[in-house]
Rosetta silent file (secondary structure, phi, psi, omega in degrees, C-alpha in Angstrom):
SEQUENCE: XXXXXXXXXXXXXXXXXXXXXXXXXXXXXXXXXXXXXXXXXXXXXXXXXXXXXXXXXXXXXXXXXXXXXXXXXXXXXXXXXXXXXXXXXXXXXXXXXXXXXXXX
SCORE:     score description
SCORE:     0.000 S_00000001
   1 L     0.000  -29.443  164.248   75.259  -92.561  -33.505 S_00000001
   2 H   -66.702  -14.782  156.637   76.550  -94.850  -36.529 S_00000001
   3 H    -9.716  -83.626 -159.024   74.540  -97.056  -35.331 S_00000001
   4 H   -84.552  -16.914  164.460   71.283  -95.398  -35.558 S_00000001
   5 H   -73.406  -35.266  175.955   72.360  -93.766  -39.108 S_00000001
   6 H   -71.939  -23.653  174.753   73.288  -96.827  -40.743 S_00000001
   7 H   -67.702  -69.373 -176.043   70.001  -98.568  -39.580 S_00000001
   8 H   -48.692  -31.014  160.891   68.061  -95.444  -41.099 S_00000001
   9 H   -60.052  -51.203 -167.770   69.886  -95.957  -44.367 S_00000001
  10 H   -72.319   -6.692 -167.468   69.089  -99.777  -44.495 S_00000001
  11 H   -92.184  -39.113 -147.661   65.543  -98.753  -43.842 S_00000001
  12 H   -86.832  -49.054  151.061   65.258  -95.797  -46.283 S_00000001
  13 H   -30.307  -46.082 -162.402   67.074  -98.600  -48.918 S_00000001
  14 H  -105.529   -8.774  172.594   64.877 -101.477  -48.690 S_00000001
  15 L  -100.463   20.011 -166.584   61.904  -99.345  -48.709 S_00000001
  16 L   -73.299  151.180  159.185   62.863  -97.399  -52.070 S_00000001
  17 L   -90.474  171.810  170.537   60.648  -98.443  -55.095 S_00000001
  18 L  -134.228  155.782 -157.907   61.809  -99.210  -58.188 S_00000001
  19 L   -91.021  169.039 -175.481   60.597  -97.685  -60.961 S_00000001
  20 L  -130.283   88.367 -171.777   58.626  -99.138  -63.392 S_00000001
  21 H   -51.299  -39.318 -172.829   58.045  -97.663  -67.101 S_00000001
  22 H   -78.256   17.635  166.517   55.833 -100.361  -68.119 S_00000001
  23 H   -82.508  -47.747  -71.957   52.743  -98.800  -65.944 S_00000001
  24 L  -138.293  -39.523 -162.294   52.920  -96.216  -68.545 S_00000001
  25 L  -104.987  143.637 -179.964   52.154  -98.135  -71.565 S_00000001
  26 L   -70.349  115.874  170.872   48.691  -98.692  -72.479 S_00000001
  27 L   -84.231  171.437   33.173   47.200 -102.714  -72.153 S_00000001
  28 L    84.579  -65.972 -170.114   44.636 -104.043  -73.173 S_00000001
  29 L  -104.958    4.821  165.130   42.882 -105.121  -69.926 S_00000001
  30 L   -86.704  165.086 -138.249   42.300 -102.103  -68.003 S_00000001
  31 L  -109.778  119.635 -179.916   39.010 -101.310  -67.004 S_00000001
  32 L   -71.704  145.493 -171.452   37.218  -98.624  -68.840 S_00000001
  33 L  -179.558 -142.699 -162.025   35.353  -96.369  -66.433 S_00000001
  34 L  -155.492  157.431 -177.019   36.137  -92.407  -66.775 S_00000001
  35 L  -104.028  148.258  153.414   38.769  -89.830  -66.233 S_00000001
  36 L   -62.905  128.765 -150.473   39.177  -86.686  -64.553 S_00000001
  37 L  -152.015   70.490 -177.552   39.375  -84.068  -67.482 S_00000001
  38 L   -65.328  129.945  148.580   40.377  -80.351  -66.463 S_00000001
  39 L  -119.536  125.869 -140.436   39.054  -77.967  -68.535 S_00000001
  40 L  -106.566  154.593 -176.159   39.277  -74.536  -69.117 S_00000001
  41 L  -137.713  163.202  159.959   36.110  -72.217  -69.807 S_00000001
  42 L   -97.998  154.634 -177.725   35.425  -68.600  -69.628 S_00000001
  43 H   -49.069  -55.228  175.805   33.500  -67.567  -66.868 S_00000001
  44 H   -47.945  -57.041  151.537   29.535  -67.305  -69.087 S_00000001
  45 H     0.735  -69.069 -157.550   30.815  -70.703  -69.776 S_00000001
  46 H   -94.173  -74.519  179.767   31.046  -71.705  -66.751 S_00000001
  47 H   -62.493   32.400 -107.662   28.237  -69.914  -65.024 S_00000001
  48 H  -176.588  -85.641  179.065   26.053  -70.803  -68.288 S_00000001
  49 H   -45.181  -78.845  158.515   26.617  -74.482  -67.222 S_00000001
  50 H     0.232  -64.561  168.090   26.275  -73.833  -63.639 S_00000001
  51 H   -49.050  -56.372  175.633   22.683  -72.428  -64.524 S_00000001
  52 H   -38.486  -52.602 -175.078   21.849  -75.525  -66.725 S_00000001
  53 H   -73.659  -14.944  173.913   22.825  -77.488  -63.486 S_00000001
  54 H   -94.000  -48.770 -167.804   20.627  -75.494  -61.236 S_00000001
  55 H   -51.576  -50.403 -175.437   17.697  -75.178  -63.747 S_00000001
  56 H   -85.699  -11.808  142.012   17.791  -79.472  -64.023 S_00000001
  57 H   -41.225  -70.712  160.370   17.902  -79.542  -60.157 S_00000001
  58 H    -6.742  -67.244 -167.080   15.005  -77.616  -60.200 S_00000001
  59 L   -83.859  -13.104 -164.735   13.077  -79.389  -62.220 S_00000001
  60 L   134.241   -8.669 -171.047   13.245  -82.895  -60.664 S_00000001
  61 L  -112.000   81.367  159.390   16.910  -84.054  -61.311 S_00000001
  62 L   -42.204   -3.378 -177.106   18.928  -84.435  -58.213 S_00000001
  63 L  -105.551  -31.550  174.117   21.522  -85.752  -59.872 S_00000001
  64 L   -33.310   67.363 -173.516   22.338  -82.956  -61.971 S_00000001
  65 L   -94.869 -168.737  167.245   25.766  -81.935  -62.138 S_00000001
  66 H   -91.495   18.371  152.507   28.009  -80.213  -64.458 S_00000001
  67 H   -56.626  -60.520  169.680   29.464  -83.536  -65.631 S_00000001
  68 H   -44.931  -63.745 -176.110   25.829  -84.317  -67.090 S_00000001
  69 H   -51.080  -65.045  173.461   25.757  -81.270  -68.806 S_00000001
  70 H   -66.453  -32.611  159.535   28.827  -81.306  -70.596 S_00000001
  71 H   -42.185  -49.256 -149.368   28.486  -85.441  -70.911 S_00000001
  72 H  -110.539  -26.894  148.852   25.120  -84.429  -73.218 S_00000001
  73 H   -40.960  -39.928 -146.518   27.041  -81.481  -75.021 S_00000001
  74 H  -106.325  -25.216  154.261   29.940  -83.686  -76.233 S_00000001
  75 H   -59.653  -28.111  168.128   27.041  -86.297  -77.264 S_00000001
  76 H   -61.915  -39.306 -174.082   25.447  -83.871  -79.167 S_00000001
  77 L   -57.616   -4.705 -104.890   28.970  -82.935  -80.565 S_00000001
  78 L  -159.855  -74.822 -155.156   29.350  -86.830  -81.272 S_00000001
  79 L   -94.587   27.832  157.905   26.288  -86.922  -83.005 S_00000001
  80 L   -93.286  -43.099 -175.700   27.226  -83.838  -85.581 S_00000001
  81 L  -114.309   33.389  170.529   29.936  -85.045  -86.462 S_00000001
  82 L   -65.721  130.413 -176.101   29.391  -88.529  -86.927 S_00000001
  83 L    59.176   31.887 -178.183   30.471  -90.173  -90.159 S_00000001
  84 L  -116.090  137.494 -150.426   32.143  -86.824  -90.993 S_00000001
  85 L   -77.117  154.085  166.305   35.561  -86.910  -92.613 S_00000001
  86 H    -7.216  -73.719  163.365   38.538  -85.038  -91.138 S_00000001
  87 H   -49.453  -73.313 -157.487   37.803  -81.408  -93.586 S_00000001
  88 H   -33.833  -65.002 -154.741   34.075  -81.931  -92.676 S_00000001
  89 H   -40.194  -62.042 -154.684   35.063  -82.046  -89.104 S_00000001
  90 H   -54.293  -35.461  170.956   37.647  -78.982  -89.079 S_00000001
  91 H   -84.485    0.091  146.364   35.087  -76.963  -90.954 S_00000001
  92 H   -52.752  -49.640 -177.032   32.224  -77.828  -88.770 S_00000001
  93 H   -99.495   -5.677  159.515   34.157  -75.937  -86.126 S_00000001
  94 H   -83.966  -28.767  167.913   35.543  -72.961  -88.019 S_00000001
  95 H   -48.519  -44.531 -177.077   31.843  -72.544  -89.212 S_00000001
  96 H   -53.047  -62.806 -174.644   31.045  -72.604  -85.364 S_00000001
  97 H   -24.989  -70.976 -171.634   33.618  -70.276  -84.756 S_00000001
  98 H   -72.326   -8.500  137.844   32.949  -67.537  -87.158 S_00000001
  99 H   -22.110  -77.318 -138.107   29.426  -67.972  -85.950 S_00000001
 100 H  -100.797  -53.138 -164.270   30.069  -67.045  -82.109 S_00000001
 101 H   -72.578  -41.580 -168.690   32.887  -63.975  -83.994 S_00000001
 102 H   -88.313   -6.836 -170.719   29.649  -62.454  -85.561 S_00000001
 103 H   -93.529  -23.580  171.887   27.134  -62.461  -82.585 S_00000001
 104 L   -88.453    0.000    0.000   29.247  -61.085  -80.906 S_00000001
């Protein structure tokens, strides 16, 4: 029986990783391509988008998911606030804000 425990030790040893911090830190060379990006929405949100995503199905786009759809929101969102300084920015969205607080 010490046998078969000390073998399961040497095994469970030499197959241990070691850890490595320096995965962690950002280079240089890794290859841009895209991230997974949870986000949270309220549900019109969400089904709002959903719609968008059926509605360009619909129409001819088979491709249409709710990736696209928020990919061509955050490009519009891109191209508002392009060349706009820090203040610009933050008051571009509290103008949204209080926007969306009176319509409602």
């Amino acid at each position: 029986m010490a046998d078969k425990k000390s073998r399961l030790l040497e095994r469970a040893t030499a197959t241990v990783r070691q850890p490595r911090p320096d995965r962690l830190l950002e280079t240089g060379d890794k290859k841009k391509g895209y991230r997974v990006v949870a986000i949270s929405l309220y549900t019109p949100e969400a089904e709002w988008i959903d719609y968008l995503t059926h509605v360009l199905q619909r129409a001819g786009n088979p491709k249409a998911n709710r990736s696209l759809v928020i990919r061509e929101a955050i490009a519009q969102l891109q191209e508002n606030l392009e060349g706009k300084s820090p203040d610009e920015t933050l008051h571009y969205f509290i103008e949204r804000q209080v926007r969306r607080s009176n319509a409602s």
